[in-house]
C-alpha angles and dihedrals in degrees: 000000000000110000094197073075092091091044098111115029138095143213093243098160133030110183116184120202126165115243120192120217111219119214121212091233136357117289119224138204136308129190099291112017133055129230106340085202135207098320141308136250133228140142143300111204112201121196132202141204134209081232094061090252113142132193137164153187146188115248129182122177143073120349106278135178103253086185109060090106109042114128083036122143103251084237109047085059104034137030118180096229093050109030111225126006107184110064086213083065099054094097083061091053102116093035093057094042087053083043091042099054091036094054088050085043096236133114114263093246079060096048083052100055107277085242097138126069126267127244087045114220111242137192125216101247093184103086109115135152098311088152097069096050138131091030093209094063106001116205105222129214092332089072091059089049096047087056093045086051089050093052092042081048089054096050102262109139097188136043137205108211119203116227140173100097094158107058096075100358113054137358115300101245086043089042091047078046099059092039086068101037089057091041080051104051097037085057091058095036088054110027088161097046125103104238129195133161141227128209102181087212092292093119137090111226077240087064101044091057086048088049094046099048087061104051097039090119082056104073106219118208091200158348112214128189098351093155144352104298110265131145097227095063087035091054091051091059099041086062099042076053087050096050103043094038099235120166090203115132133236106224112186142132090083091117123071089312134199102214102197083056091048094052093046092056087042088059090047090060104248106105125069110176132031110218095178106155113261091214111039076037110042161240088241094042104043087054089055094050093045097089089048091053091046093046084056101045114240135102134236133216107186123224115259105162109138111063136011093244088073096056090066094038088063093046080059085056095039093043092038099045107026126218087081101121104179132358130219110253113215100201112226149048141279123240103234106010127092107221081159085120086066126080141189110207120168101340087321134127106208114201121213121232101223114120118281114355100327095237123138119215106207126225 
């Protein structure tokens, strides 16, 4: 990989087009949101260079101009040890880093240092509240256990369960009650399965501590979200964690997060896992803040529900930087696009080695 490769050359070219993810079966609620649907849709960037060179990227978030740089020299707005250079150019940051490696004929985890471990572990993050639909005749904890039997099916060896039913469903001491009853039986279903849960801030700190001493035969690998993020509640649960020895972790700084608070809590100890979004984040970002996570020492695993793309942007991260231990896995496909060089084998995301992400935008 020779970086004066991109010396020369020119975005001459940015195409926007909408792609839509498509989920295997409808995804349901969680604590604070209703039916997430059938699958989402978003963008695909595509960049091009005056040497015939293309790249792309997904991007979700605010309008943006996708065009401010064209006519930019490849290396005044990207640099394949940093990511973008020029702010005008983040709402091309998955598509340069795709060009960019594709221009130096690697795969992006190798433009980014190649520091994490290949294949790359991955939960199922699609496990909602299967139990409460249909609303007109819910079908109870069996519907959180057929989901989890798809996704086993799939190839998936760990689950995230959503949990929280009581902050908008039911009632908040039945809805405590049927958290633990699906945690439970997915435990027993799945003895062999890695299992974490996510709150979705729809818990008390008082309620986490009850939750926790319930599940404590489970082994948890960890909460996310269970309430906003503030020392004093997470104080409280680093030292239930303290008194009881579990090894369980604390995942937070997904939502609108500010990042310096998140840091800070993460320092105190009281922060595990950084879930910042790999998208609404950031490749770029989430490259200058690695060496400070790993000063702290903690780890991150950035959010990628949504679509299935996401899921194998962040194995690039967690391939590419290292101290990514596990990735969310968004089940599904993408209409128009070939991620047929990607596979999931035993719980396992494997990469392919073809230069930038190996992902074929049809035409």
């Amino acid at each position: 990989m020779n970086p004066t490769d991109l010396t020369g050359r020119r975005l001459s070219a940015v195409e926007t087009r909408p792609i839509r993810s498509r989920y295997p079966r409808p995804i349901g609620r969680n604590a604070r949101l209703g039916a997430h649907g059938e699958g989402p849709t978003a963008l695909a960037v595509v960049a091009r260079t005056d040497s015939g060179h293309v790249g792309w990227g997904m991007y979700e978030g605010p309008e943006a101009d996708f065009t401010a740089c064209v006519g930019a020299p490849i290396e005044e707005i990207f640099d394949p040890a940093i990511g973008v250079l020029d702010p005008a150019a983040l709402p091309l940051d998955v598509a340069l880093h795709d060009l960019a490696a594709t221009i130096l004929d690697v795969p992006v985890h190798q433009m980014l240092g190649g520091l994490g471990t290949a294949p790359v572990p991955c939960y199922s993050g699609a496990i909602y509240f299967d139990d409460l639909d249909p609303d007109d005749s819910p079908r109870g904890v069996s519907g959180v256990l057929a989901s989890c039997a798809a996704d086993w099916d799939a190839g998936y060896r760990a689950f995230k369960l959503k949990i929280g039913r009581g902050n908008r469903w039911m009632p908040s001491e039945a809805g405590l009650a049927r958290d633990l009853e699906v945690v439970r039986a997915v435990c027993e279903a799945y003895p062999d399965a890695r299992l974490l849960v996510d709150m979705n801030d729809g818990y008390t700190p008082e309620q986490t501590l009850r939750f926790l001493e319930q599940v404590e035969d489970c082994d948890l690998y960890w909460i996310e979200e269970p309430f906003a993020e503030h020392a004093e509640g997470l104080q409280q649960v680093r030292a239930h964690r303290d008194r009881s020895g579990s090894n369980v972790m604390v995942a937070d700084g997904e939502y609108d997060p500010d990042v310096d608070h998140v840091l800070d809590l993460a320092r105190d100890g009281l922060l595990d896992v950084l879930l910042m979004d790999v998208l609404s984040f950031g490749f770029t970002a989430w490259r200058r803040l690695m060496p400070t996570v790993r000063e702290i020492g903690v780890v991150a695993s950035p959010h990628a529900w949504g679509h299935p793309l996401k899921t194998l942007y962040a194995a690039h991260l967690a391939a590419g930087l290292g101290s990514v231990p596990v990735v969310e896995a968004v089940p599904g496909t993408t209409e128009g696009v070939d991620a047929s060089a990607y596979s999931l084998q035993d719980g396992q995301i494997v990469l392919p080695q073809t230069p930038g992400f190996g992902l074929m935008l049809e035409n």
